[in-house]
C-alpha positions as CSV (number, residue, x, y, z in Angstrom):
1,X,-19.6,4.8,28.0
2,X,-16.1,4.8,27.5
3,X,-15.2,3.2,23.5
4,X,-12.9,0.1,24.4
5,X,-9.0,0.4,23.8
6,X,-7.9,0.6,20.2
7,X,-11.6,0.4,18.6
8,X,-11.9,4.4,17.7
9,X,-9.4,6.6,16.7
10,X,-7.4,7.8,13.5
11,X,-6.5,5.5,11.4
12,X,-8.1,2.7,12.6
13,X,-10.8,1.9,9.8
14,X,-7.6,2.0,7.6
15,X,-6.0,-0.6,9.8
16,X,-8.8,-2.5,9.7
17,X,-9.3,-2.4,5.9
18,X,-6.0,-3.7,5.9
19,X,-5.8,-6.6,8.3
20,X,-9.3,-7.6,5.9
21,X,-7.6,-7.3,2.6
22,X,-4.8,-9.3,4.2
23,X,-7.2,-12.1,5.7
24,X,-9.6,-12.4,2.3
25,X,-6.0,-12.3,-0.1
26,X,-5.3,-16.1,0.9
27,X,-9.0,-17.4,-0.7
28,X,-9.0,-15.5,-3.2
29,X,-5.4,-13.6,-4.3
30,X,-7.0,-11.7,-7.2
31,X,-9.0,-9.5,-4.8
32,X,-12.3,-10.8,-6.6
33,X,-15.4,-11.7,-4.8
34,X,-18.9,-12.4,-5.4
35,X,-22.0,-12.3,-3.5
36,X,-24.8,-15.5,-4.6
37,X,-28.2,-13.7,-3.6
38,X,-30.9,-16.0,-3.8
39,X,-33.2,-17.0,-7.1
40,X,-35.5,-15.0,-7.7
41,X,-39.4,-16.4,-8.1
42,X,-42.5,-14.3,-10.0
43,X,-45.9,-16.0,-9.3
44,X,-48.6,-14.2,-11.4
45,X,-52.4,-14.6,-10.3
46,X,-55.8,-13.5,-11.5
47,X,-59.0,-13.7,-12.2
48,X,-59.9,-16.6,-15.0
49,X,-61.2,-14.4,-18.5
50,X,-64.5,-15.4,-19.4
């Protein structure tokens, strides 16, 4: 299957690194982001001791 125009080739992850850095530099113009996972829960079970 043929790759579709302009999707492979050299140079293009650069490019596309670039057009990213350029789109994300308008919400946040320090270059800093941050991912929020999710809380994290521990639930601890056993037996009763005698």
């Amino acid at each position: 299957m043929p790759a579709a125009a302009g999707f492979r080739g050299p140079g293009r992850l650069d490019a596309f690194e670039a057009d990213l850095r350029r789109l994300l530099a308008d919400p946040s113009p320090a270059g800093r982001f941050s991912e929020h996972g999710p809380s994290t829960e521990a639930f601890v079970w056993g037996a009763d001791a005698p």
